[in-house]
N, CA and C of each residue as an Amber inpcrd file, in Angstrom:
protein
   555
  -0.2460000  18.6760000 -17.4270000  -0.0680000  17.4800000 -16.6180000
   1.4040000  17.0760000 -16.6360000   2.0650000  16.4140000 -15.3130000
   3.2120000  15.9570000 -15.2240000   3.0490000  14.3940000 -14.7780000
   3.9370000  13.7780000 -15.7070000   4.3730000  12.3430000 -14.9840000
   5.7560000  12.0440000 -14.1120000   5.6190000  11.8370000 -13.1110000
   6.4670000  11.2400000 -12.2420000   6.3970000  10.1310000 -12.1550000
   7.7720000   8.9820000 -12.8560000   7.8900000   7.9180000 -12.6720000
   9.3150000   7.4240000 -11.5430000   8.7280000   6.7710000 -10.3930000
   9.1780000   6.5850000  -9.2350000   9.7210000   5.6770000  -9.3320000
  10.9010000   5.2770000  -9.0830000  11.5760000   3.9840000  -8.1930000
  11.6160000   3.4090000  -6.8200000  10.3510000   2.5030000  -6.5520000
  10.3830000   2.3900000  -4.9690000  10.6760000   1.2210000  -4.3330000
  11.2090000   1.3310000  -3.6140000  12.2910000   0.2190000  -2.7440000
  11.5620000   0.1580000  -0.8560000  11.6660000  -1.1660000  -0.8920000
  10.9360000  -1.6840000   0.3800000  12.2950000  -1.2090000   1.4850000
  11.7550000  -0.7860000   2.9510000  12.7690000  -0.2400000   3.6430000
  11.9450000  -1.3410000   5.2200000  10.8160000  -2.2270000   4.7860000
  10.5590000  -3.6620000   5.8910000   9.5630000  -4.2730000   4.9710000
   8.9330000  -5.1130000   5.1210000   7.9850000  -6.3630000   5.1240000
   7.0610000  -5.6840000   4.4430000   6.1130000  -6.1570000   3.0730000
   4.9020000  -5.7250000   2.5760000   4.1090000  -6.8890000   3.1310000
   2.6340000  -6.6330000   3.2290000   1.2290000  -7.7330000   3.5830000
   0.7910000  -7.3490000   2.6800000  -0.2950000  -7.8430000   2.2910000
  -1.6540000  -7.5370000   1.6190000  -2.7110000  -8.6960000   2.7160000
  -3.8950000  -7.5980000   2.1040000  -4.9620000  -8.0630000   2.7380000
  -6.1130000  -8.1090000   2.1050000  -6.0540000  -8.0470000   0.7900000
  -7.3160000  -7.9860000  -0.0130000  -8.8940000  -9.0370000   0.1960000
  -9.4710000  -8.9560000   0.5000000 -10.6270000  -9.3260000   1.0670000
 -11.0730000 -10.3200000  -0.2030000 -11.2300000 -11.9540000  -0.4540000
 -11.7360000 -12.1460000  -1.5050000 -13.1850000 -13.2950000  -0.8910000
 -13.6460000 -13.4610000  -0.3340000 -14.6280000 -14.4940000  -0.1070000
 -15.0480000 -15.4520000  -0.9040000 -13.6090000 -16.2270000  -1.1530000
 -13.6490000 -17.5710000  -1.5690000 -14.4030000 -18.4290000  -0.5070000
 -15.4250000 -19.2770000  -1.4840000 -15.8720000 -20.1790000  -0.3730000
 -15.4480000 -21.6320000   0.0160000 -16.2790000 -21.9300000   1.0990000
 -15.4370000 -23.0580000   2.1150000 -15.8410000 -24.2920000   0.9310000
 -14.9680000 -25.0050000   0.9340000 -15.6530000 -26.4220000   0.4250000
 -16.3670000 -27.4630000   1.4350000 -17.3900000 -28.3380000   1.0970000
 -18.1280000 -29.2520000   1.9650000 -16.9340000 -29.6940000   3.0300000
 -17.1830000 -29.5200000   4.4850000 -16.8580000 -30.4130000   5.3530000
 -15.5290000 -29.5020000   5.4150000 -15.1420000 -28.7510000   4.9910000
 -13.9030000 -27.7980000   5.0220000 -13.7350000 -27.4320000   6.4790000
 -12.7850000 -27.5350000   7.5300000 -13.1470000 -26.6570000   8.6640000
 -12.5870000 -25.5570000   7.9920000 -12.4020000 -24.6190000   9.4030000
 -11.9430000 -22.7960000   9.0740000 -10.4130000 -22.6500000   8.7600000
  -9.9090000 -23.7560000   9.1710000  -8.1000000 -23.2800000   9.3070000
  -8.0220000 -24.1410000   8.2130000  -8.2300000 -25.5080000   7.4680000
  -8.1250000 -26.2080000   6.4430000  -8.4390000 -24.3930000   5.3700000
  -9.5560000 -24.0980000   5.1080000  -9.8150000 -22.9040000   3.7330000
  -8.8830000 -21.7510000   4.1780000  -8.7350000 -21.7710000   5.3220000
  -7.3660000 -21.2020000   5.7200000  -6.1370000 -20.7790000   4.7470000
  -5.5420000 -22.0930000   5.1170000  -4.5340000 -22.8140000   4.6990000
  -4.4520000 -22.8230000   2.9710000  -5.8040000 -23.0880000   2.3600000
  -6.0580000 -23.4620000   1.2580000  -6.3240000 -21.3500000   0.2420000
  -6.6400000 -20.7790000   1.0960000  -6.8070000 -20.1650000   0.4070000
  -6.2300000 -18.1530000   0.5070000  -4.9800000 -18.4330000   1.5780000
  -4.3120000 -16.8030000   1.9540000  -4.1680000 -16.3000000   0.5630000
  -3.3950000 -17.0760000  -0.2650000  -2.8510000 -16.2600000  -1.0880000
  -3.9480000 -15.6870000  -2.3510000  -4.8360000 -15.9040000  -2.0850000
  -6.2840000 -15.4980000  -2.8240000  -5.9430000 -13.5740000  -1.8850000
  -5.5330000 -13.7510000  -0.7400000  -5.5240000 -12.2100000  -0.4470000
  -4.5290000 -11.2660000  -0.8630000  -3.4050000 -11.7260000  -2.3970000
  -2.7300000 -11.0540000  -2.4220000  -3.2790000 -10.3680000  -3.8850000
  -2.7230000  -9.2160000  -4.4680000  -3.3560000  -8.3060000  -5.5700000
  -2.4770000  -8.5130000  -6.7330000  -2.8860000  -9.2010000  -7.6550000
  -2.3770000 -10.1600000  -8.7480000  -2.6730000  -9.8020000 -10.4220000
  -2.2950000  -9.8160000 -11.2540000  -2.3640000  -9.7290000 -12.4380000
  -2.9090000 -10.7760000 -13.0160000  -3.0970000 -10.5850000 -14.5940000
  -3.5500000 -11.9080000 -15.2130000  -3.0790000 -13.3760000 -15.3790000
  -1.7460000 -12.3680000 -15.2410000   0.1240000 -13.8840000 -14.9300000
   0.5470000 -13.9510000 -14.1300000  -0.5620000 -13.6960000 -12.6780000
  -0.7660000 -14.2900000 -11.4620000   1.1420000 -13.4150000 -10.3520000
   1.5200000 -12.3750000 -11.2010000   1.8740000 -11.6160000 -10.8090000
   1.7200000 -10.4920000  -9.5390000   2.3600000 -10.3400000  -8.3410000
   2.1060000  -9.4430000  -7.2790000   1.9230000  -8.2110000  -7.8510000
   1.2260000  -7.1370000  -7.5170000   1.2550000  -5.7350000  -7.9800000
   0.8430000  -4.7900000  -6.6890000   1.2100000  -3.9140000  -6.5760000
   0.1770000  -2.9500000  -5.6460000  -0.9110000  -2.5410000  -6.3390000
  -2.2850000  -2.4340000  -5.4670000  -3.1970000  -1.4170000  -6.1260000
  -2.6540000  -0.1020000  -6.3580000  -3.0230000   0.6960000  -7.1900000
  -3.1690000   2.1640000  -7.4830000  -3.3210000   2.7080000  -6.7080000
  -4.6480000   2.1720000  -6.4280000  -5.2450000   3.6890000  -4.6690000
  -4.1410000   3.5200000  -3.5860000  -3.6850000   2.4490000  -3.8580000
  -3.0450000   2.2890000  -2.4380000  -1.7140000   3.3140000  -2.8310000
  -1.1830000   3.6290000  -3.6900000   0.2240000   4.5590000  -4.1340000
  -0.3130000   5.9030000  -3.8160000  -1.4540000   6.2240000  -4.0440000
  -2.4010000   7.7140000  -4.1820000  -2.3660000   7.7840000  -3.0490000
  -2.9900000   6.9810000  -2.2190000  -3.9880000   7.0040000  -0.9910000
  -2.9630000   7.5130000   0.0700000  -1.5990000   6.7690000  -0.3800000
  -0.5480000   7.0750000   0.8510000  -0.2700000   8.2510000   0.6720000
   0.0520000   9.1750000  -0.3670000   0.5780000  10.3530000  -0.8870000
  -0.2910000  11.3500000  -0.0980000  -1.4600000  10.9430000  -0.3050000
  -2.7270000  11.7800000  -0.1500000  -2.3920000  11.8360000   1.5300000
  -2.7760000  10.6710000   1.7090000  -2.6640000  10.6660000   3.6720000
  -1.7320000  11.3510000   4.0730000  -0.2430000  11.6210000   3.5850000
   0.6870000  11.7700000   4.1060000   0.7860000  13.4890000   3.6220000
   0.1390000  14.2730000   2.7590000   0.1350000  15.3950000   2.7940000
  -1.0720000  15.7340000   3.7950000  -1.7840000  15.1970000   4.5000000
  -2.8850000  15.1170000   5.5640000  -1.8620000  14.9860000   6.5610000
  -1.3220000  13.9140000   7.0430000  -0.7180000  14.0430000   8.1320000
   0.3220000  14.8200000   8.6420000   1.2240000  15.2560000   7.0920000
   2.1950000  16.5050000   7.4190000   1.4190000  18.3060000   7.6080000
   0.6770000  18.3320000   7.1870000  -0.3590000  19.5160000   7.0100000
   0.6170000  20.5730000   6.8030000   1.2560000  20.3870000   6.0360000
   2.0570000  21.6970000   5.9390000   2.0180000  22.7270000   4.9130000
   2.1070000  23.8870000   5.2150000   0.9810000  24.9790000   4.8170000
   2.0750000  25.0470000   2.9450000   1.3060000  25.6730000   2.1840000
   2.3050000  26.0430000   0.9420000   2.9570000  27.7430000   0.9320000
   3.9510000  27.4390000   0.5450000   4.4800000  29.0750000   0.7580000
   3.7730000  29.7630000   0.3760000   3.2930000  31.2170000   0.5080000
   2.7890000  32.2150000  -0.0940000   1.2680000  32.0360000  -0.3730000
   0.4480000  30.8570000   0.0640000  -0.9380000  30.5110000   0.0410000
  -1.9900000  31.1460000   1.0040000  -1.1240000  31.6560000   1.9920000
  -1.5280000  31.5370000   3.1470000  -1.8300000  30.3840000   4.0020000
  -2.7330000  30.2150000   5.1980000  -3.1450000  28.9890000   5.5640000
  -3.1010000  27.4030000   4.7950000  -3.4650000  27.5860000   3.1900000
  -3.5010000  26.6650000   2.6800000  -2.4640000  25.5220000   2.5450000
  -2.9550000  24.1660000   2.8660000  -2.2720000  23.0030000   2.8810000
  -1.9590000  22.2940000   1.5800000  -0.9790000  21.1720000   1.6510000
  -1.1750000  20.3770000   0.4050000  -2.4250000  19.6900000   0.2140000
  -2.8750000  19.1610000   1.3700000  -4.0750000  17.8330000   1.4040000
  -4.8800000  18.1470000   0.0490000  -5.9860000  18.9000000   0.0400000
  -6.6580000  18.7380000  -0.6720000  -5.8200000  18.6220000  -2.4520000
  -4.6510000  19.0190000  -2.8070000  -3.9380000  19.2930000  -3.9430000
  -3.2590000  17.9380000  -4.5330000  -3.0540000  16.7980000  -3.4750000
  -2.6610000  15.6640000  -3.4300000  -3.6690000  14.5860000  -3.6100000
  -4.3370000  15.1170000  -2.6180000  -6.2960000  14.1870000  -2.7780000
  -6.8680000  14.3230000  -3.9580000  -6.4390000  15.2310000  -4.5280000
  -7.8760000  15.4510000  -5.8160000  -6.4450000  15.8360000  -7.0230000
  -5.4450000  16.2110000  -7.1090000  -4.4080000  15.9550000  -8.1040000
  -3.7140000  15.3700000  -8.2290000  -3.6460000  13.8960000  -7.6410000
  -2.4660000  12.8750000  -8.7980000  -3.4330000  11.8260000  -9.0090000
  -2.6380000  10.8300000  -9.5820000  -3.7150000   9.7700000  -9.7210000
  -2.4390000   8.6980000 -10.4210000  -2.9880000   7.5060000  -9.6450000
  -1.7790000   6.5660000 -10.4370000  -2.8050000   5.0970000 -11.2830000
  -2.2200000   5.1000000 -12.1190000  -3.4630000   4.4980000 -13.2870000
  -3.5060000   3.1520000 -13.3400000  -1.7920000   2.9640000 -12.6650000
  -1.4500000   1.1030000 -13.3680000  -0.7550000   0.8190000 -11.9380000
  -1.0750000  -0.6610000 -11.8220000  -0.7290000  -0.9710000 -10.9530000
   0.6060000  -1.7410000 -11.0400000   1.4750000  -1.2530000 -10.1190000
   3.2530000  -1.3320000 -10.6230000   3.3890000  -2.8520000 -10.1420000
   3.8850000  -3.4620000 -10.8380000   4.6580000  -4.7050000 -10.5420000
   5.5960000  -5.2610000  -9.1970000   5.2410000  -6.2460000  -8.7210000
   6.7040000  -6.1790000  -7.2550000   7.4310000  -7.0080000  -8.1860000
   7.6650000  -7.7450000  -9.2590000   8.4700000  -8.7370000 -10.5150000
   8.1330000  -9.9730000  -9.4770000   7.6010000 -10.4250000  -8.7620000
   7.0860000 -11.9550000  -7.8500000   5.9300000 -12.3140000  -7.8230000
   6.1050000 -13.5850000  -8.3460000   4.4630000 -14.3160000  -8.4810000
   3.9300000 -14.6310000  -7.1290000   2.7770000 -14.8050000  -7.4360000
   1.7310000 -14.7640000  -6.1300000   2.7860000 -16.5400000  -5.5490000
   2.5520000 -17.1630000  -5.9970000   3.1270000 -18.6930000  -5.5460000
   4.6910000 -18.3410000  -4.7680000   5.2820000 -17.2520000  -5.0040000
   6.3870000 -16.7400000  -4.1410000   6.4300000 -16.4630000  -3.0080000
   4.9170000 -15.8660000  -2.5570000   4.8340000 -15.2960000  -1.3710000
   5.5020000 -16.1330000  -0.5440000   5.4030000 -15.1540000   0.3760000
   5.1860000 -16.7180000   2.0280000   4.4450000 -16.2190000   2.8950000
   3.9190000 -17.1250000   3.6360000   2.7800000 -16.6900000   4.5460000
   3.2490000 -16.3650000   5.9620000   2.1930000 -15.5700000   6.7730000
   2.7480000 -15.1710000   7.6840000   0.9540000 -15.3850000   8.7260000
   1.4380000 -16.7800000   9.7870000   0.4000000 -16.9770000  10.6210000
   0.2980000 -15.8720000  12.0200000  -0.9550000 -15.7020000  11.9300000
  -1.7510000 -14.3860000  12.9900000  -2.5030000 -14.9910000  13.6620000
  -2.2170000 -14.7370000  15.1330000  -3.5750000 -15.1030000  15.8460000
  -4.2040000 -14.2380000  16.7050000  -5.5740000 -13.7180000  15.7570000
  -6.2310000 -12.2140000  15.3910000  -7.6060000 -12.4800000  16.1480000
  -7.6500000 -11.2620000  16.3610000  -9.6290000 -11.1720000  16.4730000
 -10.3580000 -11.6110000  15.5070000 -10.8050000 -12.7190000  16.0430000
 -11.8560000 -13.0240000  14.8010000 -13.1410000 -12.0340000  13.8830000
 -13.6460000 -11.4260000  14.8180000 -14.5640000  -9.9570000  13.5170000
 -13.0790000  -8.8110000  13.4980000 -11.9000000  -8.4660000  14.0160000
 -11.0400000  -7.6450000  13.4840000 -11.2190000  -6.5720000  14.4990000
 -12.1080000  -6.5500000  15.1470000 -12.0850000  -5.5320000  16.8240000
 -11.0890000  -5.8730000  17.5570000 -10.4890000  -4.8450000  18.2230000
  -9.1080000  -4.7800000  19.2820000 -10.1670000  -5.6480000  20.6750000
  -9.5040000  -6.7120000  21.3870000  -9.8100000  -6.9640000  22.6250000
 -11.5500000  -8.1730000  22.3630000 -11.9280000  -8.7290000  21.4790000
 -13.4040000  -8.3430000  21.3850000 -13.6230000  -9.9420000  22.1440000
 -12.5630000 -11.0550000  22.0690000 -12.7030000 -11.7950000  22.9830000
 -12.4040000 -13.2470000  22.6960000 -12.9270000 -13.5750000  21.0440000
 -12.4840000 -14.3960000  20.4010000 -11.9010000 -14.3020000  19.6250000
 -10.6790000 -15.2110000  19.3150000  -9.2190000 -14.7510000  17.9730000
  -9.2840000 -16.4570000  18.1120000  -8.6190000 -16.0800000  16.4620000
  -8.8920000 -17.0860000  15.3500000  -7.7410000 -17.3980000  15.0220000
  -6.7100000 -18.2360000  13.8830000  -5.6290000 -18.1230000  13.4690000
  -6.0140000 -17.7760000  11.7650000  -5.5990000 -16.5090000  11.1810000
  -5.5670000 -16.2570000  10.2350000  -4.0160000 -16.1270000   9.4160000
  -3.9620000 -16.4150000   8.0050000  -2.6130000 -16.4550000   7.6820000
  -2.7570000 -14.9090000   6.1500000  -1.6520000 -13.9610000   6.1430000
  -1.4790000 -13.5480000   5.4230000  -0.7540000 -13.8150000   4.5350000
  -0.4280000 -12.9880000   3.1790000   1.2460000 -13.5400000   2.5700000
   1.9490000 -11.9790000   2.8310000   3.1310000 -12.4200000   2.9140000
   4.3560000 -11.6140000   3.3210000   5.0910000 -11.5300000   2.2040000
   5.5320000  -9.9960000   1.6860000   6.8750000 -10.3490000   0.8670000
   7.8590000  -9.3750000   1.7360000   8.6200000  -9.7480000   2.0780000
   9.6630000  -9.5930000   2.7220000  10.8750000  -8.4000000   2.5240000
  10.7150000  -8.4380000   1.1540000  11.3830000  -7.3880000   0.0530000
  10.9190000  -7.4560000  -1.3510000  10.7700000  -5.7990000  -1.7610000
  10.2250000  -5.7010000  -2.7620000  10.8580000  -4.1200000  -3.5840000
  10.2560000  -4.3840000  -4.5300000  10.7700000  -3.1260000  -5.3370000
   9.8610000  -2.9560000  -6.7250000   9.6020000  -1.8910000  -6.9750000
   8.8290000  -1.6340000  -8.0130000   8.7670000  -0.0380000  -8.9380000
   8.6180000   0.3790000 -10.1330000   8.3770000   1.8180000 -10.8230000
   6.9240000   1.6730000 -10.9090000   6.6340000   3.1910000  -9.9530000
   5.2280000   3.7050000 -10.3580000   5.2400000   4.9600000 -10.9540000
   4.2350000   5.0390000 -11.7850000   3.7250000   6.3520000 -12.4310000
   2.5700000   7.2330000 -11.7350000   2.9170000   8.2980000 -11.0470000
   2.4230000   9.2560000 -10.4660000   1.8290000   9.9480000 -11.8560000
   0.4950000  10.5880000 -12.1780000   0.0060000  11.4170000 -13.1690000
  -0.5820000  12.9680000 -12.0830000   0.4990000  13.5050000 -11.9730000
   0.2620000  15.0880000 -11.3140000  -0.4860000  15.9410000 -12.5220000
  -1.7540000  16.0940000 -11.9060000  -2.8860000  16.9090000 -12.6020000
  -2.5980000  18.5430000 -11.8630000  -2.4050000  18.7120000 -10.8730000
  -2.2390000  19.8580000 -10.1500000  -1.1200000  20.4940000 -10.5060000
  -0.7890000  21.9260000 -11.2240000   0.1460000  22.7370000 -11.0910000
   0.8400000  23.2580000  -9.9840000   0.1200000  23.1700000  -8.8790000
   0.0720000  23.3930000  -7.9080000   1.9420000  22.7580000  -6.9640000
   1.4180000  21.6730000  -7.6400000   2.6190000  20.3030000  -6.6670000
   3.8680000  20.3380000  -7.6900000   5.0710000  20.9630000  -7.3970000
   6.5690000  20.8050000  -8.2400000   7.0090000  19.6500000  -7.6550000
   7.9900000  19.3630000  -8.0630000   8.7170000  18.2410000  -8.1970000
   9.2910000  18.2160000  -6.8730000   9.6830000  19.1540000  -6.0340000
  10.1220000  19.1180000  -4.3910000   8.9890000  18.6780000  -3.8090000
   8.0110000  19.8320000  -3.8230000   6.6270000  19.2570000  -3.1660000
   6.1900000  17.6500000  -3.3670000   6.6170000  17.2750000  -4.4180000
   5.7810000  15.5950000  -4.5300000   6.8820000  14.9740000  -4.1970000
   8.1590000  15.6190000  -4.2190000   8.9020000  14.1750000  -3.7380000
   9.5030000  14.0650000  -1.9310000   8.7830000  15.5700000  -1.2520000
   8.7410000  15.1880000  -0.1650000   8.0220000  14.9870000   0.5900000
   6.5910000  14.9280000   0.1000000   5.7280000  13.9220000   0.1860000
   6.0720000  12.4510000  -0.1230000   6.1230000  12.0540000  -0.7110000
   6.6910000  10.6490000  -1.2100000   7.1970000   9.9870000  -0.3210000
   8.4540000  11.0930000  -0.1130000   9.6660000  10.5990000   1.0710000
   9.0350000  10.5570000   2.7180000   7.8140000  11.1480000   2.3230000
   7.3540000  11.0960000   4.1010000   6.4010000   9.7690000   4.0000000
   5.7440000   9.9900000   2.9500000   4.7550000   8.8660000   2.7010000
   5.4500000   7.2610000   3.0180000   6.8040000   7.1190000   2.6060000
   6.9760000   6.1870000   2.7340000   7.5300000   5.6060000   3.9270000
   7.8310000   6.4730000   4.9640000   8.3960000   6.4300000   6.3720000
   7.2150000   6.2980000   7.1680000   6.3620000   7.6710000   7.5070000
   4.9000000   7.2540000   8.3240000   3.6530000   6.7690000   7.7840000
   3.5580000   6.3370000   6.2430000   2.0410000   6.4130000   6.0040000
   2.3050000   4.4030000   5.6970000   2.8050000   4.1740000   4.3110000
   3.4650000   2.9190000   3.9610000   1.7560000   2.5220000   3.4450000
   2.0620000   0.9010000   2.5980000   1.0000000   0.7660000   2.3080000
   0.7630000  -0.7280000   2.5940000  -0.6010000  -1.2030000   2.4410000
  -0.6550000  -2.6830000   2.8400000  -1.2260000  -2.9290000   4.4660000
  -0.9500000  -4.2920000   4.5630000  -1.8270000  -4.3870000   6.1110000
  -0.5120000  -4.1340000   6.8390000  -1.1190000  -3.6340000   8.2110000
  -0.0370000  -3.2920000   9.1760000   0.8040000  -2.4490000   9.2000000
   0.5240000  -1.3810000   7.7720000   1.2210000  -0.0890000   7.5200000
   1.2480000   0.6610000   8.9480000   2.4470000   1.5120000   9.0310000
   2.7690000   2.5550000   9.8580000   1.1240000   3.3280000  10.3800000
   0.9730000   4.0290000   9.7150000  -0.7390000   4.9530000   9.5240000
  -1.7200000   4.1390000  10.4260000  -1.4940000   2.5930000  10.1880000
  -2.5560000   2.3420000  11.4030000  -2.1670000   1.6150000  12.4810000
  -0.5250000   2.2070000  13.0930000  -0.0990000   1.4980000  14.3380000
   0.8110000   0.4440000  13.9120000   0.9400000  -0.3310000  12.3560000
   1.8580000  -1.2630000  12.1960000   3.2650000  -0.6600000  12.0210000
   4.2980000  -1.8400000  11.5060000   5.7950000  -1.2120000  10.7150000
   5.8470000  -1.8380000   9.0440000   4.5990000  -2.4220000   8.7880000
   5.0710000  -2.6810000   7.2070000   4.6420000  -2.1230000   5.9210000
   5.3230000  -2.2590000   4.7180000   5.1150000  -1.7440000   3.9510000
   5.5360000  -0.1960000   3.8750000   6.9720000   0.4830000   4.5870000
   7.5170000   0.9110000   4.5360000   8.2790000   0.9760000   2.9880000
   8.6230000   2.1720000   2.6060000   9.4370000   2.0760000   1.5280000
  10.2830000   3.7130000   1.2940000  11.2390000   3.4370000   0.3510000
  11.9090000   4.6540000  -0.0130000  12.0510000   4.7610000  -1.2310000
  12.5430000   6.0370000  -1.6930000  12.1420000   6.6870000  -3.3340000
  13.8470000   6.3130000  -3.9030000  13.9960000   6.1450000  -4.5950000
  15.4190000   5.3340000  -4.9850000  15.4900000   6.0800000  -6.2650000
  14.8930000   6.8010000  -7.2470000  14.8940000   7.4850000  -8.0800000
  13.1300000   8.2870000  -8.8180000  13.8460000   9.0620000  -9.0970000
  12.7770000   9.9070000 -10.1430000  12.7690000  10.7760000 -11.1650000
  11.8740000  10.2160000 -12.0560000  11.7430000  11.2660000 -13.4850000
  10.5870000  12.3230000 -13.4790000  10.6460000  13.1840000 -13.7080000
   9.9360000  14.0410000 -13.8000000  10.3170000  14.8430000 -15.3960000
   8.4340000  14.3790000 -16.3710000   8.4080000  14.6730000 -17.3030000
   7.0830000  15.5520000 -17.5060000
């Protein structure tokens, strides 16, 4: 097994969107629990600290050896995807160093069920961090993936795949980032 510990640097805007179904209080309208409760959608520590999820560091890596499909020398046909999907794994969820109360919010006026066009839109508010930076630990289980192979993945991952709401991957521009250093142990 190899650890790759990353230095990653925001290159636009992170969201989160974590789904928490806090409920309304009596007599609450929709934009009051609104108001009262975005930053319940950001992904937080015990000291109320920002972090990325894990899957979400994997997930991009993974996607982005999917979306590059590019074959490995001397494999024949064979791609990275499956070697990325099923060999790294990131365990801890890296720090952005900003408390959730830092954020700032960013008002949307969205489809209310989240369908393109569907007829009724709502005003929903996310939180935004604007700039960010953080070290993650990549755990490369695969012999397979050297240190070029994962870090140009990485470097693609963070241009077309990105992580968070409104990432690149599904038509957005945020949560873009770039690799600013790496250890490989």
């Amino acid at each position: 097994m190899k650890l790759a510990t990353v230095k990653l640097e925001s290159i636009s805007p992170y969201s989160q969107s974590r789904p928490h179904g806090t409920p309304k209080l009596d007599k609450e309208s929709p934009d009051a629990h609104e108001k009262r409760t975005w930053r319940n959608r950001l992904h937080t520590n015990k000291d109320g600290q920002i972090v990325i999820p894990p899957m979400a560091l994997k997930n991009c890596l993974a996607e982005a050896a999917q979306f590059l499909g590019e074959k490995i020398a001397g494999k024949g046909n064979a791609t990275w995807t499956k070697h990325f999907l099923a060999g790294v794994l990131v365990l801890d969820a890296p720090l952005l160093g900003i408390a959730a109360e830092d954020a700032e919010e960013e008002w949307l006026f969205l489809d209310s069920n989240g369908k393109k066009n569907s007829g009724t839109r709502v005003w929903r508010c996310y939180p935004l961090i604007r700039e960010w930076q953080c070290t993650a630990e990549y755990h490369i289980l695969d012999e397979t993936i050297t240190e070029s192979a994962f870090l140009h993945h990485l470097t693609e991952a963070g241009k077309f795949i990105g992580i968070g709401r409104f990432r690149p991957r599904n038509g957005g521009f945020y949560g873009r980032f770039k690799v600013n250093g790496i250890r490989w142990d």
